[in-house]
C-alpha positions in Angstrom: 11.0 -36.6 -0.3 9.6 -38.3 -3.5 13.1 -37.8 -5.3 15.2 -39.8 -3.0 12.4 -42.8 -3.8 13.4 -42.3 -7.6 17.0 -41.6 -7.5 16.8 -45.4 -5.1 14.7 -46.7 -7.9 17.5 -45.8 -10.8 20.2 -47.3 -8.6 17.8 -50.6 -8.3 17.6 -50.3 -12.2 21.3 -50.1 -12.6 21.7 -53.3 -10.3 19.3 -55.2 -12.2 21.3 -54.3 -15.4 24.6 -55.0 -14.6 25.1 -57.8 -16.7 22.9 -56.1 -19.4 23.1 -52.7 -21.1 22.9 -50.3 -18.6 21.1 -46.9 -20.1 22.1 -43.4 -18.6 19.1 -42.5 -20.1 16.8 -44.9 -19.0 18.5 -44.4 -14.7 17.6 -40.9 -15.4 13.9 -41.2 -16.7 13.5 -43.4 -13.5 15.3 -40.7 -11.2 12.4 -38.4 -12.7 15.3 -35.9 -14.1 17.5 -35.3 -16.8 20.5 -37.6 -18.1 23.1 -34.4 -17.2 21.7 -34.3 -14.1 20.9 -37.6 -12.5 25.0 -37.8 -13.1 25.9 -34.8 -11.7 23.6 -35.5 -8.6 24.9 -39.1 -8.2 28.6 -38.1 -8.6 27.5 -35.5 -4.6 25.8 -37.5 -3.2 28.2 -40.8 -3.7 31.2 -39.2 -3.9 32.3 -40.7 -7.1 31.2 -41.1 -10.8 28.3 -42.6 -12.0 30.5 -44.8 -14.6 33.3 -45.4 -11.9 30.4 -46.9 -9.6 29.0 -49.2 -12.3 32.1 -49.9 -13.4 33.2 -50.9 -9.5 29.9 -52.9 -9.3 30.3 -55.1 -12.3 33.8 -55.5 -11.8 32.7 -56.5 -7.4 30.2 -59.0 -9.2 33.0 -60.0 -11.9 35.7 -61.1 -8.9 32.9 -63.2 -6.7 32.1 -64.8 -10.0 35.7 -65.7 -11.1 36.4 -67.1 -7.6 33.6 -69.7 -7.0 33.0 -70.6 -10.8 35.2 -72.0 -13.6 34.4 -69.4 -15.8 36.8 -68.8 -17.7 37.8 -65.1 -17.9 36.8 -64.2 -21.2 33.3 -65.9 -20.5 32.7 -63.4 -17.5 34.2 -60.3 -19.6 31.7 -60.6 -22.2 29.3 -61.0 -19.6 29.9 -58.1 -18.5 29.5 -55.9 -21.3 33.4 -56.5 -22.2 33.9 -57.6 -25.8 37.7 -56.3 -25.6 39.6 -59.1 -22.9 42.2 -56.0 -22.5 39.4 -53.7 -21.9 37.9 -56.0 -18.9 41.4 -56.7 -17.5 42.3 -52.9 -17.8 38.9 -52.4 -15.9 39.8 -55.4 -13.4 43.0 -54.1 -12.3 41.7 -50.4 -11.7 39.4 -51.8 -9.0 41.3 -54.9 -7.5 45.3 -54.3 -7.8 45.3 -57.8 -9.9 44.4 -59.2 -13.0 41.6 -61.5 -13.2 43.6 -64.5 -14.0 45.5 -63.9 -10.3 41.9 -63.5 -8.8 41.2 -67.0 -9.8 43.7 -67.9 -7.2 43.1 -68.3 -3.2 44.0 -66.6 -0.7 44.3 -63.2 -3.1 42.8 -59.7 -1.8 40.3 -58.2 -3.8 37.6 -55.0 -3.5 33.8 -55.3 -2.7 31.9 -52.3 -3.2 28.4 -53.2 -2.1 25.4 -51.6 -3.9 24.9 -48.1 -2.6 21.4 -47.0 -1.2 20.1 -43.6 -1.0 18.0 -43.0 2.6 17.8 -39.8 4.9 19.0 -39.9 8.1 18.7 -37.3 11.2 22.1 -36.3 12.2 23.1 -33.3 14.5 24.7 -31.8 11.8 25.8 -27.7 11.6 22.9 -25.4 10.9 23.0 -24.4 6.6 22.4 -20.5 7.0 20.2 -19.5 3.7 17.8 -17.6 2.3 15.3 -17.8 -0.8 14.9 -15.0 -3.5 12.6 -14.5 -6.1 14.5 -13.2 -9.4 13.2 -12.2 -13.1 14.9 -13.5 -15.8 18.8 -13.4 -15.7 21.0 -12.4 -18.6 24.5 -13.4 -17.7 27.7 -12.8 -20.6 30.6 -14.3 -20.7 33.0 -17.0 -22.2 32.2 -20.6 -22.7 33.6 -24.4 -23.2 31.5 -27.4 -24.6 30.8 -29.9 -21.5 30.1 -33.8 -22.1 27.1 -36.0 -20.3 30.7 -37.8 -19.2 31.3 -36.2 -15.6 34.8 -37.3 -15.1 35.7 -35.6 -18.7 34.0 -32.4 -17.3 36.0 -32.4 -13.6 39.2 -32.2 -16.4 37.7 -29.7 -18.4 36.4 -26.8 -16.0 39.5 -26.6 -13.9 41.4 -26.1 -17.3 38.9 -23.9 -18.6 39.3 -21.4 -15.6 43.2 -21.7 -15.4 43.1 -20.4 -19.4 40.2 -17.6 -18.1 42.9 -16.8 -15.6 46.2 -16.7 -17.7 44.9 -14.0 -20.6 43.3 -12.2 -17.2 39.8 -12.7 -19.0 38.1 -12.4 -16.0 38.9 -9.0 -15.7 37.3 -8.3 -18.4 34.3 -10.1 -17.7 34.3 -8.9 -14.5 33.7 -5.5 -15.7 30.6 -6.0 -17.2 28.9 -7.1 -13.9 26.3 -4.7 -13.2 23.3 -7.1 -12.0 22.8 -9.7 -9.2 24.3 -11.8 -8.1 27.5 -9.2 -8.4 30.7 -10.8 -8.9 32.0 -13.7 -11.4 29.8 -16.9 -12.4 30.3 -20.2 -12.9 27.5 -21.5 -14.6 26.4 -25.2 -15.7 24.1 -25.2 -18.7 22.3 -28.2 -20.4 20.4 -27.2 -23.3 19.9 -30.9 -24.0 22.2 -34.0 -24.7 24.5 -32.3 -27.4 23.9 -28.5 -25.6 25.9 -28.3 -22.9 28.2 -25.3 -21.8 30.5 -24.2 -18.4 30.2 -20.5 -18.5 32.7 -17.8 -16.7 30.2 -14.9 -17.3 28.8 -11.7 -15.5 25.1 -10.9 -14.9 24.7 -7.8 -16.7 22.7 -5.4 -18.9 25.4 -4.3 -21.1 26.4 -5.5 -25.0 28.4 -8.7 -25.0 31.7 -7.8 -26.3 33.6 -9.4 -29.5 34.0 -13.3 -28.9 31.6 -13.3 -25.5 28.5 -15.3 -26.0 25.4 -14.9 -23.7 23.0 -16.8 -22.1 19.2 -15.9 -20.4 18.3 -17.6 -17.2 14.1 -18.2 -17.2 12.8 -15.9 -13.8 13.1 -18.3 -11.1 13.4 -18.8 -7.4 16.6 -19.2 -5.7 17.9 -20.9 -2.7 21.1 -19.2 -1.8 23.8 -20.9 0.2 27.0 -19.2 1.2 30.3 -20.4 2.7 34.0 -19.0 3.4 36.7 -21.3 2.5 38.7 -23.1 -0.6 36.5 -22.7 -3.2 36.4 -26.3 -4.6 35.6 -27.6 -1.2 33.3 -25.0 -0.6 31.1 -25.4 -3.7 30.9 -29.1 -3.3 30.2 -29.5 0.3 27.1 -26.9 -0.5 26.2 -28.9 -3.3 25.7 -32.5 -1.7 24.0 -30.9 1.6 21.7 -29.4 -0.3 20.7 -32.9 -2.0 21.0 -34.6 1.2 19.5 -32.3 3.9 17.9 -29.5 2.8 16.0 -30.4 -0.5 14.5 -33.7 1.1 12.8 -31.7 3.8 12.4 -28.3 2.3 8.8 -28.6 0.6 10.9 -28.1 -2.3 12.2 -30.0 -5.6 14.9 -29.1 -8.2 14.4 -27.0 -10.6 16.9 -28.0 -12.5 17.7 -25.0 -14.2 21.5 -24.1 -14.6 23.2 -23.6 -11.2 25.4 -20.6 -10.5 28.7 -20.6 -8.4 29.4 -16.9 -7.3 33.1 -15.3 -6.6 34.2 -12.4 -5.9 35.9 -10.6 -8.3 39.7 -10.3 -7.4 42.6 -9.4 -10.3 43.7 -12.9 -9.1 41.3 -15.4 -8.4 42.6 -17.2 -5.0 42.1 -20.6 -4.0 40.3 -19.3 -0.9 37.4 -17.0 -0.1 34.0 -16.1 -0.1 31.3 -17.8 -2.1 27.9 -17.9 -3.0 26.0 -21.2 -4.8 22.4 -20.2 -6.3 20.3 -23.0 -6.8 17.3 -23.5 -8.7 14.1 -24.9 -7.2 10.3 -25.4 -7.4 7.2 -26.4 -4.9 6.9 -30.2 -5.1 3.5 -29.4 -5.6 4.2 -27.9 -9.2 5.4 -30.8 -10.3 
């Protein structure tokens, strides 16, 4: 349960930062994992963005600041981190409704968003149905699109990425080529580093990668498989965040963090609804 005292400790780093320059980097470092991760992480288990929630919590700060001060505005937009007064009132308005002139002015209503905190609590909760594989090294083949460290940019990119996979009926291609496990078609995250990273719509399979496929080899690892029936996006999500916040803290397990693989069945049309897998990466705390 060591991770949920670091990913706290990145958030108390961000808090103490606010009016500073806050460093993905350095949150991540402190959260004891990598930059692409510690954001994809945060953005499950708090429901939002890692840059929408600083950006709520400086501009929560900003608004009790312009209200029992005289400050003027462009004082606490530069404190801020704003050098651009269009920029902070751009950023004002997308948390409060108003600009922060009108915030100045009583009786208006404006947002707090308190600072979150990471802690485990025992709930009755469903049972998570799973099971744990070891597997030698996976050669998955497919196609690809460049990902950022910017998680909003990538909820844009992915969905786009699969409707194109889905209009020139790629995936039947690519589904064709599955002739390992897991059987079906992947979605698979990959950070090579801060300028390597790919979403993949591949196959695990032995065979030649055709013209204009790339590949990619998955180090031998063990698994912790999770499977659900439902939408998909929901499905893959809600597996995701109770991973990170019931089974990993008590599993005698940490992340891996080695690319994780959304698994679905290979249709001529990919519905919105069905069967899935989620293969997850992990380690014995005690290798770390």
């Amino acid at each position: 349960m060591e991770w949920i005292k670091h990913l706290s400790s990145a958030i108390d780093y961000i808090e103490n930062n606010l009016t500073g320059e806050i460093s993905y980097e350095t949150a991540a470092r402190t959260a004891c994992c990598s930059t692409y991760n510690f954001q994809r992480i945060f953005s499950y288990m708090a429901g939002i963005t890692l840059s929408e929630y600083i950006r709520r919590r400086k501009m929560t700060q900003a608004a009790f600041e312009l209200q029992s001060t005289n400050q003027k505005v462009l004082d606490i937009a530069l404190k801020y981190g704003y050098t651009s007064p269009t920029s902070f009132n751009r950023a004002f308005q997308a948390v409060h409704g108003i600009s922060p002139v009108s915030a100045k002015s009583e009786g208006c209503c404006l947002n707090a968003y308190p600072p979150i905190r990471f802690s485990l609590q025992i709930t009755g909760g469903t049972a998570m149905a799973y099971r744990i594989e070891q597997k030698e090294e996976l050669r998955i083949v497919g196609i690809r699109t460049p990902m950022t460290e910017d998680m909003e940019h990538n909820r844009e990119i992915i969905p786009g990425f699969w409707d194109k996979c889905l209009r020139h009926k790629k995936h039947l291609e690519i589904g064709c080529l599955s002739n390992q496990k897991p059987d079906g078609i992947l979605g698979v995250s990959v950070c090579e580093g801060p300028s390597d990273l790919y979403y993949y719509i591949a196959s695990a399979t032995s065979l030649p990668a055709p013209e204009g496929m790339s590949e990619y080899r998955i180090p031998a690892a063990t698994w912790v498989i999770f499977e659900s029936d439902g939408p998909y996006k929901e499905s893959v999500h809600n597996i995701f965040k109770r991973f990170l916040t019931e089974w990993l803290p008590f599993s005698g397990y940490a992340y891996a963090e080695l690319p994780d693989i959304e698994v679905y069945p290979f249709d001529e049309e990919k519905p919105e609804y069905g069967h899935t897998q989620v293969w997850i990466a992990v380690k014995k705390e005690k290798e770390f």
